[in-house]
N, C-alpha and C positions, 0 to 999 in steps of 0.2 A: 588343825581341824581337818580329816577326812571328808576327800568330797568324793559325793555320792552321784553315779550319772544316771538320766531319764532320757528315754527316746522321745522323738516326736511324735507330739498329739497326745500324749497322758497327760492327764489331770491332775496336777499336783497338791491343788488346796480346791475343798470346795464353799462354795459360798456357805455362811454358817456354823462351818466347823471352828472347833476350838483350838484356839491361836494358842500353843505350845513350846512355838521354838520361831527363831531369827535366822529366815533364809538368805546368804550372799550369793547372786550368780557369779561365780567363776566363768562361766563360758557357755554360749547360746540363749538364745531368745527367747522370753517367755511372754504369753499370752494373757493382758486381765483382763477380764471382761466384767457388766454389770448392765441391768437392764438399763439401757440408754445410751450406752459407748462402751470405749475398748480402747486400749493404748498398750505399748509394748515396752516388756525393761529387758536389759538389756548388763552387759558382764560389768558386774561393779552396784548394781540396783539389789536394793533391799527388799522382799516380798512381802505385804503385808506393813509397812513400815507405817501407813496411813490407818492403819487400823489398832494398833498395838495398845489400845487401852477398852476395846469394844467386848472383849473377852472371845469375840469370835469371828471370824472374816464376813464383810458382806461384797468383795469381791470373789469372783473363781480366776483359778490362777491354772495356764493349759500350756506345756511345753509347744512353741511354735516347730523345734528343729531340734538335733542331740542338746542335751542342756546338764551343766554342772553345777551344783551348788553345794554349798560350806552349809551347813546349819547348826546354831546355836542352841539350846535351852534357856526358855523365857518366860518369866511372870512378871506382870505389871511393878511389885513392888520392886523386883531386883532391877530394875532397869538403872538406875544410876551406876548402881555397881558395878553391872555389867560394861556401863562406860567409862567408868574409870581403869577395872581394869582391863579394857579393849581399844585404846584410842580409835584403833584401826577401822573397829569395828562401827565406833560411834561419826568417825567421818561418813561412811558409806552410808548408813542409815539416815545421816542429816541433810545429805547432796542428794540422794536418791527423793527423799518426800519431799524436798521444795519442786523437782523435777516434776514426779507423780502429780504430785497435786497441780501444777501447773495445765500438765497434759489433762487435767479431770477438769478444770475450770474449759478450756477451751473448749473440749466436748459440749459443755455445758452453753458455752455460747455460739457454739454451731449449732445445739438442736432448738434452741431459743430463737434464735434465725430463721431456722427448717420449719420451723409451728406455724408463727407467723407466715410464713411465703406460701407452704403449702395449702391454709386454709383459706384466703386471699385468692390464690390461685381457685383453689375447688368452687368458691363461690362465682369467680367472675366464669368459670367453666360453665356454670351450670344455667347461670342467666344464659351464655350463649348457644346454651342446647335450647335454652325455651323460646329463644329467639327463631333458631334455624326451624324449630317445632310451628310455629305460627306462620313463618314463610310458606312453609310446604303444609301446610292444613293438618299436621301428623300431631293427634292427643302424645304431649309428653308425658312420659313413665317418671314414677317416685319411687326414689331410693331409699329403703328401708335407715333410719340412722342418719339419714341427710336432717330432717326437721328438726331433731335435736341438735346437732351441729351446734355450736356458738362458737365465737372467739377464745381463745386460751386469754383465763382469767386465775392466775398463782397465787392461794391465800398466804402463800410462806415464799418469797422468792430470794434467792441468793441477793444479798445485798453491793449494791455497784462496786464498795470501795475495797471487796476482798482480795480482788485482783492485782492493786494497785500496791495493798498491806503487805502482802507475800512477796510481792518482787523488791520493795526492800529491804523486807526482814533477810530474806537471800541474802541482798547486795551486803547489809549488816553484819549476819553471821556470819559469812562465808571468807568475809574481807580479811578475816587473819586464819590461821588455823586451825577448825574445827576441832580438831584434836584437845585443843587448849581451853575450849569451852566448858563453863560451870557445867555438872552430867545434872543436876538438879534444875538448872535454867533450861540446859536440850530438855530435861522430861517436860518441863512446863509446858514446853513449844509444842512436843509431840501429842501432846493433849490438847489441846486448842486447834492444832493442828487436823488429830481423828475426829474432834467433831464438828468441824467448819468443812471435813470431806465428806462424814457422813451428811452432813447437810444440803451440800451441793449432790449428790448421788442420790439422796432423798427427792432434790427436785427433777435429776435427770429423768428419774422413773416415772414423774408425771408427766415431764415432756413425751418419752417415747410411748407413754400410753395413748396420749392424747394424735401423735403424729404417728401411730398405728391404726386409731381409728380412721384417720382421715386416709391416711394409705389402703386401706381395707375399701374404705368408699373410690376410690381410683382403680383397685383392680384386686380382686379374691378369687379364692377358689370356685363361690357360688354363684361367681359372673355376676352380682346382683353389684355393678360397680359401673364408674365412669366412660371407662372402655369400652364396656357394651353398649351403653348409653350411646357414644359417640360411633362403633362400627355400625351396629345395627343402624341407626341412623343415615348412615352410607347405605350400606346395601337396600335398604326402602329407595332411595332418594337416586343411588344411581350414579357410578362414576363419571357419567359425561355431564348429566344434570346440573343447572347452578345452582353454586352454593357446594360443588362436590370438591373445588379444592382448596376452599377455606376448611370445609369438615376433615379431608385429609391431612391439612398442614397442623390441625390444631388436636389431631388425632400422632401426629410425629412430635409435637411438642407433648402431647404426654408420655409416651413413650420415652421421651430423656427426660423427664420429670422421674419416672419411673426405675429407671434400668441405674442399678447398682444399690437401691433401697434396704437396708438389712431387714426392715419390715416387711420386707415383700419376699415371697421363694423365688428365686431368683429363675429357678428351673419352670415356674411355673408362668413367668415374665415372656420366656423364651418361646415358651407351647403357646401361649397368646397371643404374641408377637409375629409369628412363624403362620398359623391359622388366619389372624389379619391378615398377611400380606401374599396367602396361598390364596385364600377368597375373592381379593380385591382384586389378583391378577386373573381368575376368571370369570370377577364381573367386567372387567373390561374387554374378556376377550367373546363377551356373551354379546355385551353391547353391541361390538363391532360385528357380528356374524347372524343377531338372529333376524329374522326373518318372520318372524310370529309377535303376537300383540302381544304375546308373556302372559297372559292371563293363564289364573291356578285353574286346574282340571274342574271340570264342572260337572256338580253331583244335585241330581235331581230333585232328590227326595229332602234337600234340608232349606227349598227356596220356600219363601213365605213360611218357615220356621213356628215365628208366633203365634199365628192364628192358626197354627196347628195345636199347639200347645195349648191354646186358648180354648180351641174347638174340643178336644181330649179333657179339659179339666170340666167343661159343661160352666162355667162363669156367669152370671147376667150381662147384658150386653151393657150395660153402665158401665161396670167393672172390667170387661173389655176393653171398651173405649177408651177409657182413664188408662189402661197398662200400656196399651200401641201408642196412644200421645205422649206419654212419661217417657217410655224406651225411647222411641223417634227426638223429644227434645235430648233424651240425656247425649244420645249416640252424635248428636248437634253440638256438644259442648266441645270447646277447641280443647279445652284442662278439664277431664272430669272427676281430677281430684282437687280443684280449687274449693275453699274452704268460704267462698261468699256467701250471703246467706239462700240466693236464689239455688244454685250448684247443692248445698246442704238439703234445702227442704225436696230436693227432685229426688236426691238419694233417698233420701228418709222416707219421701211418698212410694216409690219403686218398693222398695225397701217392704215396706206393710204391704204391700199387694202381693209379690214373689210370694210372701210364707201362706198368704188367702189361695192364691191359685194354686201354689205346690201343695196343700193338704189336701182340697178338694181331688188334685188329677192323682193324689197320691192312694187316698180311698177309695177312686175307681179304679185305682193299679193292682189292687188287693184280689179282687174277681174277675181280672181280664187276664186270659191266657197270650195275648199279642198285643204288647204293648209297643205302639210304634218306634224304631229308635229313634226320632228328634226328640219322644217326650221322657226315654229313656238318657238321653244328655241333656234333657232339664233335670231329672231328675239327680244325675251324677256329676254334672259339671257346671249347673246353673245355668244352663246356656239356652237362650229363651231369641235371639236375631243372629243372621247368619253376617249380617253388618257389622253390628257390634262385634261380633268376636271373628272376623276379619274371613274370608271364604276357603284359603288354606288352614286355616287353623278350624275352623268347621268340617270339613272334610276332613280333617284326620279327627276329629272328635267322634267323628260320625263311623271313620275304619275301625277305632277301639271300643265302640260302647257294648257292642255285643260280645268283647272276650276282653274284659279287665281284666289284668294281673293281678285280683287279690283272692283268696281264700279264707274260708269263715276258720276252716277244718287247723287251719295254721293262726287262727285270732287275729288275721285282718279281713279289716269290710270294707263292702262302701257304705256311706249316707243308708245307701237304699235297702243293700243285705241286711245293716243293721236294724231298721227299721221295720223289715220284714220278719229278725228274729224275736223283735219284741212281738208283733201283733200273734207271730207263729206258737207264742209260751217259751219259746231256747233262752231267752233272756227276758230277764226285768228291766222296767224304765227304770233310766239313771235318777243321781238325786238330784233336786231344779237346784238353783243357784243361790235359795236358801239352805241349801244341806240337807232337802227335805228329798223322803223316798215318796212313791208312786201311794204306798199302804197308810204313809204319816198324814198324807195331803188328804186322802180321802177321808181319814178320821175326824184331821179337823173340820173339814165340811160336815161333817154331822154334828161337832161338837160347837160349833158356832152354827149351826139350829138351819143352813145354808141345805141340809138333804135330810132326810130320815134316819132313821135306824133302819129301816127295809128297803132303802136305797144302797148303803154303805155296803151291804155284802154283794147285791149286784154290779156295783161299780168296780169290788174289787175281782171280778171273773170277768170283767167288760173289755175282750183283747182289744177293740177300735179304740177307746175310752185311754186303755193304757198307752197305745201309739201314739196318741193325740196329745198326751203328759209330756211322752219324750220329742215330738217333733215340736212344742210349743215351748217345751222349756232349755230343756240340751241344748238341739239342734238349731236354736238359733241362737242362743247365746255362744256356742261353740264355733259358729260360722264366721263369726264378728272376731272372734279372739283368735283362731288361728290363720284367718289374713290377716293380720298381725297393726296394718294405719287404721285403729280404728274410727279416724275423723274423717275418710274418702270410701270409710266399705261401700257397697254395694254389690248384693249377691246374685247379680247377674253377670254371669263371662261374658268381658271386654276384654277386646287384644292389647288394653292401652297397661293391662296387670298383669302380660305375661313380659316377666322379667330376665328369661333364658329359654331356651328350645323347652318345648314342651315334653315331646319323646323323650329326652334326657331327665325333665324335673316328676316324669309318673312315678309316682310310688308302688311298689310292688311287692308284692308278699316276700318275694327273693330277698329285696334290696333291705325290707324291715327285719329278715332274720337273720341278711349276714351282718346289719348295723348291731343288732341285739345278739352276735354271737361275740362281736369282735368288743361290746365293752362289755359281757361278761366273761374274757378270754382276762379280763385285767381285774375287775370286781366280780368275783365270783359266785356270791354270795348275794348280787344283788337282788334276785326278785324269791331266793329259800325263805319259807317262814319256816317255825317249830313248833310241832304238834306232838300230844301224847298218844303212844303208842303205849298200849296194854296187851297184854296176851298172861291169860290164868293158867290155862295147858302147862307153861312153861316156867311161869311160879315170874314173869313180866310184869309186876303190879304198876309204873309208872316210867317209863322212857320216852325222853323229848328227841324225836327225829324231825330231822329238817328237809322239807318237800319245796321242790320251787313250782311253781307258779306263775306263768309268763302274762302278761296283760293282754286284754284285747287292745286292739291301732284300728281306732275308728275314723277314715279318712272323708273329712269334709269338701262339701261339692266348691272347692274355690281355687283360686290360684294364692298360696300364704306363704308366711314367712314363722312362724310361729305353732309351738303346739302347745296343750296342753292338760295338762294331769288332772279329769276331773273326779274322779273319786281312786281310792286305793284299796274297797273291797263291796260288794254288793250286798247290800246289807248289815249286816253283823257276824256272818260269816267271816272267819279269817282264809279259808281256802279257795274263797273264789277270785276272779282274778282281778287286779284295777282295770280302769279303764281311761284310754291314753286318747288326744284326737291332733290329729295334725292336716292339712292341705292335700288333697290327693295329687294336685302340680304344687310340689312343695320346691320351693326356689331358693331356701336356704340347706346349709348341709346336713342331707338327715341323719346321719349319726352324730352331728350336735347337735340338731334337735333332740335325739333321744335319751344322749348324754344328760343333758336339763332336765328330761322329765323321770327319768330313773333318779336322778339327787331328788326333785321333787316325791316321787316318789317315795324314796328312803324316808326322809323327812315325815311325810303325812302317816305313813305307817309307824312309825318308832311312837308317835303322840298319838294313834290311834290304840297301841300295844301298852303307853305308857297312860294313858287317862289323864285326870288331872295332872298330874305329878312331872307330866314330860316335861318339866324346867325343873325341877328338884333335883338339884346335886347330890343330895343324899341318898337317893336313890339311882347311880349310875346309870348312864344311858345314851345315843348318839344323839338325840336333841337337849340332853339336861347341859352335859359335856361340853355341849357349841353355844348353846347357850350362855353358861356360866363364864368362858372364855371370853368373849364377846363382850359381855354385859363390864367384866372387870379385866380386860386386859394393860387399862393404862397402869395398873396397880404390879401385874404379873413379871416378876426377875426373869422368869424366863426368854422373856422378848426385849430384844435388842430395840433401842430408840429409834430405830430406820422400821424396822416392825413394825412400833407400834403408830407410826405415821403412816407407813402402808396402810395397815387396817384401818386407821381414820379415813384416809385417801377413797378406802373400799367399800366402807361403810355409807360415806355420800354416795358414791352410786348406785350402792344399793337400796340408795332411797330413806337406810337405816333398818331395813328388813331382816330378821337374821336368818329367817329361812332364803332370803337369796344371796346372803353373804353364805350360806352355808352351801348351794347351789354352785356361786362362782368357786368356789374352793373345792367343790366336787368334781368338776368339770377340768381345773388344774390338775387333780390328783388322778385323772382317768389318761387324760391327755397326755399330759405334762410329767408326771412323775411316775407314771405306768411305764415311762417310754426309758428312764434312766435320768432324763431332765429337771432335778429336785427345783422348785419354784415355790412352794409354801415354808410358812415358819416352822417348826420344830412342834410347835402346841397343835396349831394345826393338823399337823401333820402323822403327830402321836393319835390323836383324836381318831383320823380316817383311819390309819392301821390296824385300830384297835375295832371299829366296826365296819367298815369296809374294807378288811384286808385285800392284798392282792393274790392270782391264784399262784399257783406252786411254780410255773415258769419263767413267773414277775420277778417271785422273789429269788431265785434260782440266782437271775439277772443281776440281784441290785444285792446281793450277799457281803461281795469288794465292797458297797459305798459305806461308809463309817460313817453316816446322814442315818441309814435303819440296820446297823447292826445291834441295836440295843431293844430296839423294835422286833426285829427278827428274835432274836434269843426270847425275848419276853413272851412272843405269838407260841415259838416253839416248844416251850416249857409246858405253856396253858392247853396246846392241842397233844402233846404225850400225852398228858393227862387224862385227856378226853381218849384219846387211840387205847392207852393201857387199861379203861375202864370195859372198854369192848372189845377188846381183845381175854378180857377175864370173863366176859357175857358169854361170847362165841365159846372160848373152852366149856362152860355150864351147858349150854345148850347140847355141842358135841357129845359130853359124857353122857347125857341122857337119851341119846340116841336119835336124835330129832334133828329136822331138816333145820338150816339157818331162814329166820324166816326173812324175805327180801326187803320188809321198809330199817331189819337192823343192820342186812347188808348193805345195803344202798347208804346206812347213815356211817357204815364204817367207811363205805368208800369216798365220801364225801367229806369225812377227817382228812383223807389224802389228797385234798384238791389242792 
């Protein structure tokens, strides 16, 4: 057999693809990998020998260094044959998978170890931050993702004695020569074999899901992690301060908790790391050199804050009084995210006052040409005491309120623009969170006998009436859902909810249009609808051009973790734009924020374009598709038995939702296999291609992967189609002498994305 050489670092098999042939390395090392571990084989190891009856790899297989291998032609049935006539061949493949599978078990009992220790660990961490928190009077911060935490609880776990099975069936088979074993007894083994690996490989992937999450709570991109919890913590408290180098030592024990994590980007460990210990070395040298109280620069105009606030909304002094003793106790609370019932009812009363005082000061904002800016960051960052939300973090509220980073002109707002473009007529009140519009809610008021008929037309010209729809309905339900714990909201800024520098978490028209270039640089197609375009001149009686339409980013006055998609068109109209709302200090990553609400998005429009019917297979479509898959995939040949336990895996966390099962697999496919990194099943994955393709550079990219080369041809066949249709329009028009008109230009260039 001719051996065939590979350099270092290509990708010899990828996960999924269809097992064809029986590879021997002859010489160098190769890489397998699988979500949860990775082992190396090595000259004499058979590739894939653990899988040889799944019909398709669910390992990937990645030359470490020069690597040679022998390869056979293979199908499941001929496999005896192949061993009879190969002894050779059948040794290597039978030492080679007691080997693998050994090296897959031990994985397996390293991250079962790793779960355990590290969730163990995270808890007794975090008692000991709420410790050092009560020492030093300092309200501790809650971590998104921390409350749900539990214990790792495995409905299917590898069973103890598999371990034990395999090491003597080795000692067994191996005891005479392999060579001379029954090829129908080997096939038995290797069957038992691929799916006692598949099994163990099925649970590895819940372990590293679950010891990703908790890694993710230790240290992320969005800082919203342990780390910070524990530096920021220092830098308050102060490296000479006690208690500064218990917080140090147990800030060095995460850091080797940390460093070497495959969960973690390793480069991003370093920049963390390197930042702590740049910091630390100039708190110490601040310590020792200043000469001043340290106190933050002092700005006049935001002392006594609330009863400016108070005094600008016009209040009764009952209502007053009740907000300054609610603030003053809450600002009192050591935890004011503790979920007792006293901590709850003070939220909840704060709570119903904020939205009393902010409408009234917001309906004399209307006719005031100089609105002071403390009631200017009540109105944009909920910031109502200069206490609560800490006196450096007030003074910089107080430096941005009069030039925010957003624009209406680009479809982002703030709270307040927005609010001013409804009373203004530029926009209609959103629908309340029965799905109802601004024109539906006044109807039924006359229709349950609540107003007249000679009320109902006034009401619907009534601009204050309408503002007062969306600041009563949207706006605070939207406040609540994109600070994201909604058992500790409270829409007042506290410094105890800013969970990373604030300058870094502002949202800015910039930052929303390079997040919303960069995932329609990969989904192209995500926010085009298709309209009929006519023209009689031209003898045009019906063509579907496709327009995009980018969403308003309506950013709510809080510090969140979360966004959210509340409508996907204004009215009944298809060309107006949806509208998106997320945190204006958004503290998680906002282009995965965005990524979620564009799948959400897709979603709501595909059932809003498809009506009833958007789950009717028979009527093709990207929610009937996901749906239909979903609903019957334990049934479906095309998914592998590790699949279709993923998707169960998936489907409890998503609660059993299929639009957020369809969300999480959006978000893979933007991420993940936008980048070259295939991670969904093949069903899935045909699904997204087919209505969310990628643009022309994606696939340029992924042309080599034999994962969407069937995908590819398929797309490509179906948009000739479409190109040769307008390229025979364009010569019509030509002949007639007539200019091309630009929505059929724009739809031909839009063939070519």
């Amino acid at each position: 057999m001719a051996l065939k050489e590979f350099p270092a670092g290509q990708i010899l098999l990828q996960s999924e693809q269809a097992i064809t042939a029986l590879h021997v390395i002859a010489k160098g090392t190769v890489r397998a990998s699988y979500p949860g571990g990775e082992f190396y084989l090595n000259r004499g190891d058979v590739i894939g020998v653990c899988e040889l009856f799944s019909g398709s790899y669910f390992i990937t297989y990645q030359t470490d260094d020069s690597v040679s291998i022998a390869s056979y032609p293979y199908t499941a049935s001929r496999l005896p044959e192949m061993f009879r006539s190969n002894p050779e061949l059948s040794d290597h493949a039978i030492r080679s998978m007691f080997r693998q599978f050994q090296e897959i078990l031990d994985q397996y009992e390293l991250a079962r170890f790793d779960c355990d220790n590290f969730y163990h660990y995270l808890m007794n961490s975090y008692d000991e931050y709420l410790s050092f928190c009560t020492r030093h009077k300092i309200s501790p911060r809650a971590l998104p993702g921390l409350e749900t935490l539990t214990e790792l609880v495995l409905e299917e776990d590898v069973p103890g004695w598999l371990g034990g099975y395999y090491e003597q069936m080795r000692a067994l088979v191996t005891k005479t020569s392999v060579k001379n074993q029954n090829p129908d007894f080997l096939q038995g083994l290797f069957l038992k074999a691929n799916q006692d690996v598949q099994q163990v490989i099925s649970v590895c992937r819940v372990l590293y899901d679950y010891k990703s999450d908790i890694t993710h709570l230790l240290m992320s991109e969005n800082r919203l992690d342990f780390f910070d919890l524990y530096t920021s913590l220092l830098y308050k408290v102060g490296s000479h301060a006690d208690d500064s180098t218990t917080l140090i030592a147990a800030i060095s024990t995460m850091m080797i908790q940390l460093e070497g994590q495959s969960s973690i980007d390793q480069e991003l460990y370093r920049q963390r790391v390197a930042e702590y210990r740049e910091r630390l070395s100039a708190l110490e040298q601040y310590a020792e050199s200043a000469d001043d109280d340290g106190k933050p620069k002092d700005v006049p105009e935001i002392h006594d804050s609330l009863n400016t606030i108070l005094s600008y909304a016009g209040v009764d002094e009952e209502t007053a009084a009740g907000f300054r003793d609610a603030i003053h106790h809450y600002n009192r609370l050591p935890d004011k995210n503790n979920s007792d019932e006293h901590s709850r009812q003070l939220r909840h009363t704060i709570t119903t006052m904020f939205y009393n005082i902010y409408e009234k000061a917001f309906i004399r904002s209307l006719h005031d040409f100089e609105v002071p800016k403390v009631v200017k960051m009540f109105f944009n960052f909920g910031y109502v005491d200069e206490q609560l939300a800490g006196m450096d973090n007030a003074s910089y509220l107080y430096s941005i309120v009069d030039d925010l980073p957003t624009d209406p002109e680009r479809n982002v707002y703030t709270i307040y623009e927005w609010l001013r473009a409804v009373y203004d007529g530029k926009k209609v009140p959103s629908r309340n969170e029965f799905d109802t519009d601004y024109q539906a809610y006044v109807h039924e008021l006359k229709v349950s006998g609540k107003i007249k008929a000679s009320e109902e037309a006034s009401l619907l010209k009534d601009r204050e009436k309408q503002v007062l729809f969306e600041l009563h309905n949207m706006f605070q339900s939207v406040n609540k859902i994109t600070f994201g714990r909604i058992s500790s909201f409270c829409p007042v800024f506290s410094e105890h909810n800013i969970l990373k520098d604030l300058e870094r978490s502002l949202v800015s028209a910039d930052k929303v249009e390079a997040a919303f270039k960069q995932i329609r640089s990969v989904d192209f197609s995500a926010y085009y609808r298709d309209v009929i375009y006519t023209n009689e001149k031209l003898g045009i009686g019906k063509e579907y051009v496709d327009i995009e339409i980018l969403p308003d980013l309506i950013l709510a006055p809080n510090i969140g973790v979360r966004g959210v998609m509340w409508q996907e068109i204004e009215g009944r109209k298809r060309t107006t734009p949806a509208r998106m709302m997320i945190s204006l200090f958004q503290m998680e990553d906002l282009t995965g924020i965005l990524v979620r609400l564009t799948a959400d998005y897709r979603w709501e429009m595909c059932k809003r374009i498809q009506g009833a019917r958007w789950n009717d297979v028979s009527e093709p479509s990207l929610t009937s598709r996901y749906f239909d898959y979903i609903q019957f995939y334990r049934k479906n040949h095309d998914l592998s038995t590790d699949a279709k336990d993923k998707i169960k895996l998936n489907m409890q966390k998503a609660k059993n939702s299929y639009k957020e099962m369809f969300i999480r697999d959006y978000e893979v496919w933007i991420i993940y296999e936008g980048n070259g990194s295939p991670r969904l099943n093949k069903v899935a994955r045909s699904i997204l291609f087919d209505y969310c393709p990628f643009a022309r550079q994606v696939r340029d990219k992924l042309k080599v992967n034999p994962l969407y080369k069937e995908m590819m041809e398929r797309y490509d066949v179906k948009q000739s189609q479409h190109i040769h249709h307008y390229n025979n329009l364009f010569q019509k028009i030509k002949n007639m002498g007539a200019d091309i008109p630009p929505e059929i230009q724009h739809q031909r260039e839009y063939l070519d994305y």
